[in-house]
NUMARRO-792174 format. One record per atom (N, C-alpha, C): residue number from 1; x, y negated, z; atom name. Coordinates in Angstrom, 3 decimals. Layout:
N
nr;c1;c2;c3;atom
NUM;X;Y;Z;CA
...
***
This chain:
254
nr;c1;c2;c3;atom
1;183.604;-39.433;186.132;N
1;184.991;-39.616;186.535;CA
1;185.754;-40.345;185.442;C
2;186.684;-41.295;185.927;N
2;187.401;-42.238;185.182;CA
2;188.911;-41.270;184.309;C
3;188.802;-40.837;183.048;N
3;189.996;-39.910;182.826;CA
3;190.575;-40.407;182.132;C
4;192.137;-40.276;182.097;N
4;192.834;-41.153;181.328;CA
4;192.833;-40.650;179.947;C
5;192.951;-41.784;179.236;N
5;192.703;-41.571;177.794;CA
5;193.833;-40.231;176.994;C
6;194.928;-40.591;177.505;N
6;195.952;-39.815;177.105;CA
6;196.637;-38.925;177.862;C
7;196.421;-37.573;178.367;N
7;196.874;-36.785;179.610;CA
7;198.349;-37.181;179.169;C
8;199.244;-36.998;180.818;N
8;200.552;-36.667;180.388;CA
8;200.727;-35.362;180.302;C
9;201.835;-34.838;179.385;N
9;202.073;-33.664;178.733;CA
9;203.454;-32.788;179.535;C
10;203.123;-32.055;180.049;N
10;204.117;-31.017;180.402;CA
10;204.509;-29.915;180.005;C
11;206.291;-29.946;180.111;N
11;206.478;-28.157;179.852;CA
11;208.019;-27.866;180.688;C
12;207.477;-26.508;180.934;N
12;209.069;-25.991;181.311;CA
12;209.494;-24.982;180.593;C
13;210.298;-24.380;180.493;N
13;211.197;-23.567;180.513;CA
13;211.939;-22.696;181.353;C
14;210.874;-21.706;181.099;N
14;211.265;-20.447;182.208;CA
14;210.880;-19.115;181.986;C
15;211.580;-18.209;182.747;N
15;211.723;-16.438;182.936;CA
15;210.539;-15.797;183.411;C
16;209.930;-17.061;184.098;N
16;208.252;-16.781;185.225;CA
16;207.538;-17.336;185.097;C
17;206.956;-17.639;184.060;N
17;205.903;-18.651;183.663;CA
17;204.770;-18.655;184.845;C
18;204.584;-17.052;185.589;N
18;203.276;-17.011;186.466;CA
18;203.827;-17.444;187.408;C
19;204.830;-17.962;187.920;N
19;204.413;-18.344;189.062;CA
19;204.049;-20.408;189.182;C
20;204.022;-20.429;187.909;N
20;203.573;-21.733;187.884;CA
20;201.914;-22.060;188.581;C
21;201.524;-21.025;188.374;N
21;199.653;-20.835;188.589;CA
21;199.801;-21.459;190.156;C
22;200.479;-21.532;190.789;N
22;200.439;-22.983;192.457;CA
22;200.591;-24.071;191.720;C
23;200.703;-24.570;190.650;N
23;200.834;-25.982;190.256;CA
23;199.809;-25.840;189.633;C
24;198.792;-25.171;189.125;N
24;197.911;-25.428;187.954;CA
24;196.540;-25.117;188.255;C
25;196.705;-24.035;189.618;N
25;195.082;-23.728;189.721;CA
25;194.846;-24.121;191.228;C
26;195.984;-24.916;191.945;N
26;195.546;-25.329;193.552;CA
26;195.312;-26.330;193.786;C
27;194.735;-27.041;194.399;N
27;194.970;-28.556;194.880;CA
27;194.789;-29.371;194.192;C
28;195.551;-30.655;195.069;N
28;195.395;-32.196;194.168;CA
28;195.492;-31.977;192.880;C
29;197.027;-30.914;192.380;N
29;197.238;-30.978;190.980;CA
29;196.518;-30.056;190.543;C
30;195.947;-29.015;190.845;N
30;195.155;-28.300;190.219;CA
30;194.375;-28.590;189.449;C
31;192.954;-29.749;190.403;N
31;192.075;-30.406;190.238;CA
31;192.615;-31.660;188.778;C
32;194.048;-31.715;188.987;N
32;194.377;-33.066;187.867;CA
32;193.994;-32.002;186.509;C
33;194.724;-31.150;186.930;N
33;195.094;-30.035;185.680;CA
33;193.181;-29.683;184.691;C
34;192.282;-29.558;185.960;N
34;190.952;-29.357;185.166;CA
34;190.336;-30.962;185.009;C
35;191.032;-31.803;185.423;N
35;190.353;-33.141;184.800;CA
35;190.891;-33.728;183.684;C
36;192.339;-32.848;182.946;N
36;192.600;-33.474;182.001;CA
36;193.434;-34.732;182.451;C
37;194.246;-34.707;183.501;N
37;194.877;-35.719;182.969;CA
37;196.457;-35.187;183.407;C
38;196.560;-34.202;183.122;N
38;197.635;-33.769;182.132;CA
38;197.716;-32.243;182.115;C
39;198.722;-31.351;181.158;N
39;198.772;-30.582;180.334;CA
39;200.012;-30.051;180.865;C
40;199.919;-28.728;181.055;N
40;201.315;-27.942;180.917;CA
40;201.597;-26.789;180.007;C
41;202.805;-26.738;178.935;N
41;202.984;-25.269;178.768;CA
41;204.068;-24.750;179.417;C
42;204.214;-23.358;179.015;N
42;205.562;-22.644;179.689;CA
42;205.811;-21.888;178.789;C
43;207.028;-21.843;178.509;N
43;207.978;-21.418;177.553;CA
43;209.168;-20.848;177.955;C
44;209.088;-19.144;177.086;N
44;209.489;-18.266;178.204;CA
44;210.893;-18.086;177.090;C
45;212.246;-18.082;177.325;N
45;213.730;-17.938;176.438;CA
45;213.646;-16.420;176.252;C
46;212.680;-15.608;177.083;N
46;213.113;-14.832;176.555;CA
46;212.390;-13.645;175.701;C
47;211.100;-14.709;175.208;N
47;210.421;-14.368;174.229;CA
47;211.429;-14.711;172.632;C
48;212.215;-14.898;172.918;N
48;213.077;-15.368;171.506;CA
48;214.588;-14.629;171.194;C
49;214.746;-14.086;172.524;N
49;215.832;-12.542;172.490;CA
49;215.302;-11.568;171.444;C
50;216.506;-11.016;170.980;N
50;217.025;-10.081;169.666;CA
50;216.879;-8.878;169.640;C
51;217.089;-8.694;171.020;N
51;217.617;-6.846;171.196;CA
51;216.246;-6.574;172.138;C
52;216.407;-5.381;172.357;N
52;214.902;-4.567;173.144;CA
52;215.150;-4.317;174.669;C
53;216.039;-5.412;175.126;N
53;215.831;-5.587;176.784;CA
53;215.650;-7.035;176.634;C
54;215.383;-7.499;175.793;N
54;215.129;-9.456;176.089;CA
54;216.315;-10.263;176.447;C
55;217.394;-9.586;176.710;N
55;218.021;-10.222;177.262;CA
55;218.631;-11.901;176.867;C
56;218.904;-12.352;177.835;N
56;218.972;-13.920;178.345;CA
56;220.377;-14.399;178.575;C
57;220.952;-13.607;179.222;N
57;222.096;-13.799;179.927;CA
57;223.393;-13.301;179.742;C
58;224.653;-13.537;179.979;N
58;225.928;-12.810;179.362;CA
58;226.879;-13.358;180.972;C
59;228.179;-12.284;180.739;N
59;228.886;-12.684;181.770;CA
59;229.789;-14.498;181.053;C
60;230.009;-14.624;182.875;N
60;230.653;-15.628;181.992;CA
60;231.998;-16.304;181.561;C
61;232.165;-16.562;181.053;N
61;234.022;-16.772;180.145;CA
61;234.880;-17.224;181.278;C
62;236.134;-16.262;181.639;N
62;236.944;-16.888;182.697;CA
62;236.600;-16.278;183.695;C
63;235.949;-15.224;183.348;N
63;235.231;-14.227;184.581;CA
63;234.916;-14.942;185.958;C
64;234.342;-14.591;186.394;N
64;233.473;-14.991;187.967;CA
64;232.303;-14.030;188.263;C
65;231.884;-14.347;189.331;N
65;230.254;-13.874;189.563;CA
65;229.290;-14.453;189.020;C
66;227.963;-13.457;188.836;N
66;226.955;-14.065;188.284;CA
66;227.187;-14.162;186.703;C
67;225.812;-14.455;186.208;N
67;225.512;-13.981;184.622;CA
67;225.388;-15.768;184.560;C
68;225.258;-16.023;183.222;N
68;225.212;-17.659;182.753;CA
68;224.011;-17.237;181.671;C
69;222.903;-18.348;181.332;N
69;221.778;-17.965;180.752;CA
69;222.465;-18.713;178.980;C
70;222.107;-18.214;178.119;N
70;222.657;-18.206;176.501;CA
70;222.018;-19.629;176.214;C
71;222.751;-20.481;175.543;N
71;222.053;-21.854;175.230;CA
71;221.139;-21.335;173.720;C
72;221.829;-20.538;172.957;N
72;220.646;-20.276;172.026;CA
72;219.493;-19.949;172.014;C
73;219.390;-18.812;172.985;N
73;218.071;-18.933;173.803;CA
73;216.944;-19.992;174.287;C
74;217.639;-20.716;175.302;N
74;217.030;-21.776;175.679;CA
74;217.035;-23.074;174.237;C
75;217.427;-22.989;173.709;N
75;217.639;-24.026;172.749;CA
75;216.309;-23.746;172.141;C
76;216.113;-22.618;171.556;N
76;214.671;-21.841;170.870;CA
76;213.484;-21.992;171.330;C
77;213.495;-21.996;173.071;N
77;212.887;-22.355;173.678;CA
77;212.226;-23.852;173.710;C
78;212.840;-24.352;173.806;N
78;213.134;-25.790;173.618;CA
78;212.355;-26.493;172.338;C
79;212.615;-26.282;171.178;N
79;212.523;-26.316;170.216;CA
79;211.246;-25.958;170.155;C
80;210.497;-24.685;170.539;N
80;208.687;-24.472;170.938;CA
80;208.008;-25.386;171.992;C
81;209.176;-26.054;172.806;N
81;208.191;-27.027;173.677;CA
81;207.870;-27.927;173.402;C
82;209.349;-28.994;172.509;N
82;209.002;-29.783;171.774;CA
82;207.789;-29.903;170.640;C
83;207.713;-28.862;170.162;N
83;206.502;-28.713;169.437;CA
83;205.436;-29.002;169.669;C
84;204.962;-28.786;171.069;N
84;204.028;-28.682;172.492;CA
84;203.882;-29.836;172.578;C
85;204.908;-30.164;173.393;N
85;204.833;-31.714;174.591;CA
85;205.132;-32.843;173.688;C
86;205.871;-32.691;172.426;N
86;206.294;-33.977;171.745;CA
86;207.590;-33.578;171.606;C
87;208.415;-34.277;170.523;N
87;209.365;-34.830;170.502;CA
87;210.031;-35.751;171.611;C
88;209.411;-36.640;171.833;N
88;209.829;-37.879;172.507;CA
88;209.618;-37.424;174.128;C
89;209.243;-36.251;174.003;N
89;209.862;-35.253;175.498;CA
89;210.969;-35.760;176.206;C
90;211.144;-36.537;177.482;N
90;211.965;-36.310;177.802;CA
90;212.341;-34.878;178.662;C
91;213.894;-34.212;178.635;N
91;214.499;-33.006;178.838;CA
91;215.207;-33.106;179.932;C
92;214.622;-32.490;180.987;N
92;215.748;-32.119;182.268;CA
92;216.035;-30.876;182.855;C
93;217.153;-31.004;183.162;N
93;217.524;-29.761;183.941;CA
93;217.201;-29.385;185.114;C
94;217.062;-28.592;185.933;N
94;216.774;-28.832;187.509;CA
94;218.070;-27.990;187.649;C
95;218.772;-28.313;188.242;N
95;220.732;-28.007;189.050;CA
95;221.216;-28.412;189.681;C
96;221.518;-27.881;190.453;N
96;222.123;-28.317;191.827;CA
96;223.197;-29.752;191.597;C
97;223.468;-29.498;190.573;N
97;224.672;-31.048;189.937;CA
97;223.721;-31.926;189.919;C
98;222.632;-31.853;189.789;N
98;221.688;-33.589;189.530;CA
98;221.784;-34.376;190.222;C
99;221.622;-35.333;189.736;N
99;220.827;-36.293;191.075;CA
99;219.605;-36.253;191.656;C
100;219.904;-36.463;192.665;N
100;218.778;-36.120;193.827;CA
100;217.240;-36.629;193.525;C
101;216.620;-35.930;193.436;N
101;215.073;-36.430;192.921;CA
101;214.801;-36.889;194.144;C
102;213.613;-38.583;193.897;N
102;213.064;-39.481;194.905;CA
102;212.010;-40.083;194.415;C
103;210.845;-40.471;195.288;N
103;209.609;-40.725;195.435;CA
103;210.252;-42.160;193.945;C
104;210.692;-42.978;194.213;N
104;211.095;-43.690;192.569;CA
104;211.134;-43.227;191.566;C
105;211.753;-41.678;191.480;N
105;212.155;-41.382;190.191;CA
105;210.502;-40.567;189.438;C
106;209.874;-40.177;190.688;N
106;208.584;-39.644;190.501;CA
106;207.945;-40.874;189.835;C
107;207.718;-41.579;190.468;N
107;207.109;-43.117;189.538;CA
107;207.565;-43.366;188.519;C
108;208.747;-43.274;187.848;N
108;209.350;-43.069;186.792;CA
108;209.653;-42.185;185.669;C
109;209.368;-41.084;186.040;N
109;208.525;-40.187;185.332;CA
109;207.368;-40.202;185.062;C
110;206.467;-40.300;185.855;N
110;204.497;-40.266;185.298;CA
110;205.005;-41.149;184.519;C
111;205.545;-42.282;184.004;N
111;205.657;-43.278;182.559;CA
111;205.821;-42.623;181.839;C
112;206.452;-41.621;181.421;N
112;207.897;-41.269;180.196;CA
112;206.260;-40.590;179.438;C
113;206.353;-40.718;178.010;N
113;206.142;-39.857;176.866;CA
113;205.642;-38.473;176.776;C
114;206.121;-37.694;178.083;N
114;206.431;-36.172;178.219;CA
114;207.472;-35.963;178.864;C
115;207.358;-34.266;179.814;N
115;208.306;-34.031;180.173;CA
115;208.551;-32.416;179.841;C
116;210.069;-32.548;179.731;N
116;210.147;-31.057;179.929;CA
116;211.217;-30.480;180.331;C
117;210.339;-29.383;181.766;N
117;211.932;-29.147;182.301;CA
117;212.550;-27.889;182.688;C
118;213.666;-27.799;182.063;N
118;214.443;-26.901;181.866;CA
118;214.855;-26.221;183.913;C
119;214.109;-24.841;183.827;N
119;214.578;-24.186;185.329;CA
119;215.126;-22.831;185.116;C
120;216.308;-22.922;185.270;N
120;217.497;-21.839;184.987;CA
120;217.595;-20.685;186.007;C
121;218.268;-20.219;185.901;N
121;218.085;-18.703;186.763;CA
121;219.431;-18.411;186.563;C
122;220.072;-17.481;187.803;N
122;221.323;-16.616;187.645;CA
122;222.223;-17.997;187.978;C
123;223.890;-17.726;187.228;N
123;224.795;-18.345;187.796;CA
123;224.681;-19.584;187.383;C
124;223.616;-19.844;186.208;N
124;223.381;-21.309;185.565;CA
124;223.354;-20.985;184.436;C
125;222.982;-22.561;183.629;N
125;222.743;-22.858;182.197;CA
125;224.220;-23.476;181.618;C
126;224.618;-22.337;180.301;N
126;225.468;-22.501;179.329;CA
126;225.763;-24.093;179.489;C
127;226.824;-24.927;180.086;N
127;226.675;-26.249;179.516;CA
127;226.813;-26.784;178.456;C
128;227.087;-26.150;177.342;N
128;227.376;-26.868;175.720;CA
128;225.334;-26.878;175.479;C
129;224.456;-26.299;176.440;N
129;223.261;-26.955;176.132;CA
129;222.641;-28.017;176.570;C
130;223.771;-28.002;177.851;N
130;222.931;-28.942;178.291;CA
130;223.209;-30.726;177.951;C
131;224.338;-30.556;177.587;N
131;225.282;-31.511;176.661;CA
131;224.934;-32.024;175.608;C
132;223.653;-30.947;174.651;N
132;223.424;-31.086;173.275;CA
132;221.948;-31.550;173.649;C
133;221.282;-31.236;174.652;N
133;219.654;-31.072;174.579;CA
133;219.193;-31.751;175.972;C
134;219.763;-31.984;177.008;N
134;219.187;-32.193;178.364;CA
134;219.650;-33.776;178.373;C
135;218.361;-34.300;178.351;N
135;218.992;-36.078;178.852;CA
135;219.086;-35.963;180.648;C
136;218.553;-35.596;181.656;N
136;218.974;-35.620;182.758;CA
136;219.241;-34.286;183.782;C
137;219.802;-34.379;184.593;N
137;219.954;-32.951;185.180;CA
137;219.198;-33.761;186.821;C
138;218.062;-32.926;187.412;N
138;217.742;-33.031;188.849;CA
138;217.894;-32.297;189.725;C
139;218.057;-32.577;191.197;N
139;218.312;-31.748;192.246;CA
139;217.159;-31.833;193.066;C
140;216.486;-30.985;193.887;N
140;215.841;-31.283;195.059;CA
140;216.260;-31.243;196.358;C
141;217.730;-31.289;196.261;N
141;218.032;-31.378;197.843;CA
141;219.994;-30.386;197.528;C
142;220.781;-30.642;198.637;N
142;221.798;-30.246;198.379;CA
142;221.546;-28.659;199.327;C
143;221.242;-28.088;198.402;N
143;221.498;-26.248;198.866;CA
143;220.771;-25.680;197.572;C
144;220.987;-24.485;197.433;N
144;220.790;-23.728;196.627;CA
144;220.056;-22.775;196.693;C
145;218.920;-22.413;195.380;N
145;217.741;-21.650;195.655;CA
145;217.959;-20.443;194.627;C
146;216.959;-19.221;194.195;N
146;217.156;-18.848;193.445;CA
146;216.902;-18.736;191.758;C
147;216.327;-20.057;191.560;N
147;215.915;-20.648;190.290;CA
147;215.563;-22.090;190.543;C
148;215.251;-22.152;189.247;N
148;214.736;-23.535;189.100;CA
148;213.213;-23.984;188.793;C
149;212.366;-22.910;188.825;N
149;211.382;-22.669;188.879;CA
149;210.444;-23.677;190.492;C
150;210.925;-23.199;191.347;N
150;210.769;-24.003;192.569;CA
150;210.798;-25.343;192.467;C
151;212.088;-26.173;192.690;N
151;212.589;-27.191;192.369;CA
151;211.975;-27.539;190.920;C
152;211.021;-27.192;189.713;N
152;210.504;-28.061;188.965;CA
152;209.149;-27.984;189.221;C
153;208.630;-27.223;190.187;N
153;206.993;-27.685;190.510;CA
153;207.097;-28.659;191.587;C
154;208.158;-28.572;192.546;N
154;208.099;-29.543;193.116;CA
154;208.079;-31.253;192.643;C
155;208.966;-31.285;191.926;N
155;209.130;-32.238;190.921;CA
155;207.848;-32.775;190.145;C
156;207.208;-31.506;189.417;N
156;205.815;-31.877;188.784;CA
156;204.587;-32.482;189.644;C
157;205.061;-31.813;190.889;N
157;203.562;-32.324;192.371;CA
157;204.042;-33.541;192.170;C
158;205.141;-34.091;192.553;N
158;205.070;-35.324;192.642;CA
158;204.921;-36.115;191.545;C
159;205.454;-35.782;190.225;N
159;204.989;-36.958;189.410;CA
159;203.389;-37.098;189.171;C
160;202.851;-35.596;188.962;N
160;201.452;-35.753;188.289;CA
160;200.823;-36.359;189.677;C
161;200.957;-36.329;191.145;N
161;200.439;-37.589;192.617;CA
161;200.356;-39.096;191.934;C
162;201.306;-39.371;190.779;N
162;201.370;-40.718;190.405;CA
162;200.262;-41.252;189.012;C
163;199.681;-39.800;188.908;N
163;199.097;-40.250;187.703;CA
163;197.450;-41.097;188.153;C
164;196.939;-42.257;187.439;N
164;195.899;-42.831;187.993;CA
164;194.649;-41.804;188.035;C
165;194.206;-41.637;189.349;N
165;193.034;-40.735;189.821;CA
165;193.492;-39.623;189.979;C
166;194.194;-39.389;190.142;N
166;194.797;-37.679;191.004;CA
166;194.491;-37.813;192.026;C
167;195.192;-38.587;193.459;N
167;194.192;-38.806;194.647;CA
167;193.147;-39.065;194.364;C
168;192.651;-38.898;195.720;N
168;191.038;-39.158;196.158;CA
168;191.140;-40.860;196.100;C
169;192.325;-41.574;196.566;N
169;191.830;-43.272;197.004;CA
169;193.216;-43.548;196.690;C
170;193.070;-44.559;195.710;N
170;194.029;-45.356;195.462;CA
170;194.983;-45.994;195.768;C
171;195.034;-45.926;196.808;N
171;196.410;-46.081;197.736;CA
171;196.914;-45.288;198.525;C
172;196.420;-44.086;198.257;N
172;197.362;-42.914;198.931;CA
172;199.125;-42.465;199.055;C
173;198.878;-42.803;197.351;N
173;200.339;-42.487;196.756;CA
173;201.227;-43.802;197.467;C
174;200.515;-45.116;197.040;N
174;201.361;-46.420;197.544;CA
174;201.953;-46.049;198.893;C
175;201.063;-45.611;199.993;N
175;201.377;-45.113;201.124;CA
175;201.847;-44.476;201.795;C
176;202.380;-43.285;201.028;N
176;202.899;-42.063;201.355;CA
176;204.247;-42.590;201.985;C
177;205.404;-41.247;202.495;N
177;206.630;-41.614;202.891;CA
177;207.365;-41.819;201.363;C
178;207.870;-42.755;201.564;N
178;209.089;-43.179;200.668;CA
178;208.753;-44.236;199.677;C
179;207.463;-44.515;199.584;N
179;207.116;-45.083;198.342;CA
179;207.473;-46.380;198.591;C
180;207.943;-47.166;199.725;N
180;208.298;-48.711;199.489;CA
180;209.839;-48.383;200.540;C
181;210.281;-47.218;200.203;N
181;211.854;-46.763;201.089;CA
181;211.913;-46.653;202.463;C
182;210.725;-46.204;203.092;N
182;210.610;-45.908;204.801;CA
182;209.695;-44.560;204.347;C
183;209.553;-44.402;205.667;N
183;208.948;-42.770;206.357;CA
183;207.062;-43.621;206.462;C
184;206.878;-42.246;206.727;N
184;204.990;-42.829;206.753;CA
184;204.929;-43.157;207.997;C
185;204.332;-43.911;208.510;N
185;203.676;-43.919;209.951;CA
185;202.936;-42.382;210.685;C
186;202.998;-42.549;211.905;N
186;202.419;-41.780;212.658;CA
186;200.769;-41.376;212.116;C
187;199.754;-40.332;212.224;N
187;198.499;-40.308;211.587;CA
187;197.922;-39.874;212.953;C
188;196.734;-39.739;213.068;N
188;195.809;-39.312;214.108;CA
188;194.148;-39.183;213.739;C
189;193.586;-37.954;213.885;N
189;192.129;-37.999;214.010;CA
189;191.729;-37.350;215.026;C
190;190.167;-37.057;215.339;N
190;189.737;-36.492;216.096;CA
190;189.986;-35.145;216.382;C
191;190.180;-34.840;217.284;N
191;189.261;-35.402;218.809;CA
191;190.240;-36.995;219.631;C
192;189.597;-37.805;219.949;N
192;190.662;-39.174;220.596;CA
192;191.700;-38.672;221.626;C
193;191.154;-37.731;222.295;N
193;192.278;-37.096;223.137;CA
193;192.105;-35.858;222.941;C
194;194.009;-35.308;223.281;N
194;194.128;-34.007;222.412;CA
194;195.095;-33.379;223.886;C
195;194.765;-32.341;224.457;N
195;195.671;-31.904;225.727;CA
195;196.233;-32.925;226.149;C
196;195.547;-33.862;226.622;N
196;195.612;-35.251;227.596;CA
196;196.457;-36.157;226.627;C
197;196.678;-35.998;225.556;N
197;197.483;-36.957;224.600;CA
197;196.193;-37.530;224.053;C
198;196.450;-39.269;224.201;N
198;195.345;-39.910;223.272;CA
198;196.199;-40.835;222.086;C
199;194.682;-40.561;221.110;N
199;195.477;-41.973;220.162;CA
199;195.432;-43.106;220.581;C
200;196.543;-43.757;220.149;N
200;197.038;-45.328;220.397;CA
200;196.031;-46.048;219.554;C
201;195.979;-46.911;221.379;N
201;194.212;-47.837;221.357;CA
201;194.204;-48.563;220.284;C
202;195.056;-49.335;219.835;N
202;195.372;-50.167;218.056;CA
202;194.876;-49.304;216.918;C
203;194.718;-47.945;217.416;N
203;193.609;-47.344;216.029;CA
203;192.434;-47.303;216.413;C
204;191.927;-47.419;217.266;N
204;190.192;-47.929;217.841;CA
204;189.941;-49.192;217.919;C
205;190.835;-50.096;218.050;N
205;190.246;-51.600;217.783;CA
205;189.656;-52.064;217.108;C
206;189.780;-51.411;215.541;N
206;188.634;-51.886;214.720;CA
206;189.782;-53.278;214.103;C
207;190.693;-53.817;215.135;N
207;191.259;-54.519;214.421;CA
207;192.019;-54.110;213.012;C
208;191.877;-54.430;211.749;N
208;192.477;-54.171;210.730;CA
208;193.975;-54.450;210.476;C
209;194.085;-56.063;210.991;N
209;195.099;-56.804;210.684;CA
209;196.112;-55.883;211.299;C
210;196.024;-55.929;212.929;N
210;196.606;-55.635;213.687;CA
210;197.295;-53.871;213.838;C
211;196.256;-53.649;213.556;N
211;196.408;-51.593;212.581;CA
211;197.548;-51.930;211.728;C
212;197.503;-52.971;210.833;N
212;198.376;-52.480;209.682;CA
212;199.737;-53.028;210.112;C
213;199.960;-53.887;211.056;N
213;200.991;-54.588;211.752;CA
213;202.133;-53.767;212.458;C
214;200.738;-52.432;213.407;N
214;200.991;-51.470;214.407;CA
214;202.186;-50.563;213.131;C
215;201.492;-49.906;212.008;N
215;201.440;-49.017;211.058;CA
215;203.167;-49.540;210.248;C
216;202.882;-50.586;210.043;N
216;204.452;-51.063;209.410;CA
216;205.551;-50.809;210.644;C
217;205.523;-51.400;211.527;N
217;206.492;-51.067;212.668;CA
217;206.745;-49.715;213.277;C
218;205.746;-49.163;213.360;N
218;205.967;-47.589;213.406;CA
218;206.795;-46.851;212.108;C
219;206.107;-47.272;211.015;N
219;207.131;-47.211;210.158;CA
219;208.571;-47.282;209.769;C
220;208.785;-48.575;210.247;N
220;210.737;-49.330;209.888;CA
220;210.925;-48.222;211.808;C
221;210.391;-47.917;212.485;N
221;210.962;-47.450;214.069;CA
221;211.263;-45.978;213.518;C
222;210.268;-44.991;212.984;N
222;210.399;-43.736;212.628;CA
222;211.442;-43.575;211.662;C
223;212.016;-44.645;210.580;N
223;212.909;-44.442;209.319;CA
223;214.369;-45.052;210.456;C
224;213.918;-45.932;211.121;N
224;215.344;-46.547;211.923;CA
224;216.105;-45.215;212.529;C
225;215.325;-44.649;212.702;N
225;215.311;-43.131;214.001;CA
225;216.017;-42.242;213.711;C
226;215.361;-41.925;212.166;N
226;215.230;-40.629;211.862;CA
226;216.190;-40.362;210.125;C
227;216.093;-41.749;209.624;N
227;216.689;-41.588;208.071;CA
227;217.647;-43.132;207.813;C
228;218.120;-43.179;209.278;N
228;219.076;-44.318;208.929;CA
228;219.701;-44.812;207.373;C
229;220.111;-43.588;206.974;N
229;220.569;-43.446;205.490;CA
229;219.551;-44.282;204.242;C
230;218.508;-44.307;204.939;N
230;217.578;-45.065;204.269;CA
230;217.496;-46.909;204.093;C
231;218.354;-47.027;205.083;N
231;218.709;-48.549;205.289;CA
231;220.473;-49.052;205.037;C
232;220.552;-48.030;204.241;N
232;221.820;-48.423;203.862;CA
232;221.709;-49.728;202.654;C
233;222.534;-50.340;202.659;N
233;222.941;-51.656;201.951;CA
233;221.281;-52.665;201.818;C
234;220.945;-52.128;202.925;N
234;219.437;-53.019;203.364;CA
234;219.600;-53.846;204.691;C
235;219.045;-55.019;205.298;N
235;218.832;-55.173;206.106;CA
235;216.905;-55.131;206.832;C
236;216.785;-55.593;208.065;N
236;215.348;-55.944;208.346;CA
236;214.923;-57.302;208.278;C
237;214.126;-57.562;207.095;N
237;213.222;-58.563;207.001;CA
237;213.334;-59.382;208.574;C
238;213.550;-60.992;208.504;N
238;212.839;-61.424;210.004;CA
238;211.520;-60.504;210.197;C
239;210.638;-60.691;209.421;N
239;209.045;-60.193;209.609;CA
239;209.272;-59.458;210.581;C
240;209.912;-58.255;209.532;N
240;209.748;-56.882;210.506;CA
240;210.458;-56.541;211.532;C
241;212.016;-57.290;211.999;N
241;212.291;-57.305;213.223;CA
241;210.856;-58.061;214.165;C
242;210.545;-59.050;213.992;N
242;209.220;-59.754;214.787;CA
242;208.165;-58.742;215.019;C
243;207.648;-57.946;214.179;N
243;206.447;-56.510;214.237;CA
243;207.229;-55.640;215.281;C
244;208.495;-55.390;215.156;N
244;209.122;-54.540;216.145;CA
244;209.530;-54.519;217.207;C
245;209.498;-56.128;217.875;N
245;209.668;-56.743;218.636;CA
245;208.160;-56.924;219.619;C
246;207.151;-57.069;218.555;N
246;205.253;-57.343;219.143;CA
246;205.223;-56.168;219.327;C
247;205.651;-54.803;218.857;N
247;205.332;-53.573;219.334;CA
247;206.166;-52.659;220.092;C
248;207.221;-53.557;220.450;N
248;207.981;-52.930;221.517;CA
248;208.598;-51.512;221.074;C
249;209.340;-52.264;220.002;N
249;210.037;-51.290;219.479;CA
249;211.524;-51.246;218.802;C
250;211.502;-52.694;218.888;N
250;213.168;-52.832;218.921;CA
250;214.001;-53.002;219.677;C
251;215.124;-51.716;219.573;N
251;216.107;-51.247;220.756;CA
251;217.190;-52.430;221.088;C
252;217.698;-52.820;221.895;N
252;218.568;-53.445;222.233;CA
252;219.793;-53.558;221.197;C
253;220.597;-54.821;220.791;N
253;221.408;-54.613;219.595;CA
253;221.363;-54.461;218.509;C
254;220.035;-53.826;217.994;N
254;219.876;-53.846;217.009;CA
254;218.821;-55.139;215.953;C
***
């Protein structure tokens, strides 16, 4: 097996280090994780608490609900990952304030140096840390979970998908939904007919050209449909109005 010379290096920062073990011992990334091509630690804030409940958290100034997690803490934390992953770590937050994590920014991460990312718990992270120590803050979606633990394995599936030889075939990742700003095409295997539903004869032709013709237009039809938002300050290629047009799939007006 072809392994990259230099794994990329991971770490987070968290209260639950075990439940990372779905990113490390399952699947695609599992399998990355025993081929070495990349590395995680976990680094727990509240192995670095004072007093004999560990504690992490304090109410917070200006009263409200919910506890706020201590930046000294996490800072300590921090400071052991760097040790770990590098310096040249880049540091994120996962919070509902981020910006929205996307199949781009995943590609843009597997580059970076290292990562390491900060997943908070309770009413949130102290911001005078995140001010001093966090170059980006990410979201996985606008609603709210009960950590950040979630929202940074998700994050990690997708970057370590980008690392070379994690899939099985090399153009998996290219292919996936989002990776050139549309939805995936429709998929189909056996059996050819399924409770009187068959696959569309353009995947038995054997024609290639014409498959991948079918496959793009199904594509720009399913994102037209379904993630309009996706074609904002875009238009359609002539091409691909013409593919949508040979496949009888562009609606009137549009």
């Amino acid at each position: 097996m072809d392994h990259q010379s230099d794994p990329l290096r991971l770490g987070v920062i968290t209260l639950f280090p075990e439940m990372f073990t779905a990113l490390t011992q399952w699947g695609v990334t599992g399998r990355a994780f025993q081929d070495g091509r990349c590395e995680l630690g976990l680094f727990n804030p509240r192995h670095h608490a004072t007093d004999r409940h560990g504690t992490v958290d304090d109410r917070p100034y200006g009263g409200g609900p919910g506890m706020v997690m201590k930046p000294g803490l996490l800072q300590a934390a921090l400071t052991e990952a760097k040790a770990t992953v590098g310096e040249a770590a880049l540091v994120i937050a996962m919070t509902p304030q981020g910006k929205v994590f996307s199949d781009a920014k995943a590609r843009e991460l597997a580059k970076a140096p290292g990562l390491i990312l900060v997943a908070g718990r309770y009413e949130g992270i102290d911001e005078r840390f995140i001010d001093a120590s966090v170059d980006e803050e990410l979201s996985v979606g606008d609603y709210v979970v009960s950590g950040g633990e979630l929202p940074a394995m998700v994050v990690l599936d997708a970057v370590i998908r980008q690392l070379p030889g994690v899939l099985g075939h090399a153009s998996s990742a290219v292919e996936d939904s989002f990776a050139d700003g549309l939805l995936d095409c429709p998929h189909y295997t056996r059996p050819e007919v399924y409770e009187g539903r068959s696959v569309p004869a353009v995947l038995l032709s054997g024609d290639h050209g014409a498959i991948a013709r079918w496959r793009r237009a199904q594509s720009l039809r399913r994102t037209i449909d379904r993630r309009p938002d996706l074609f904002e300050g875009r238009s359609l290629a002539p091409e691909d109005r013409q593919l949508l047009r040979e496949w009888h799939l562009l609606h009137s007006g549009e």
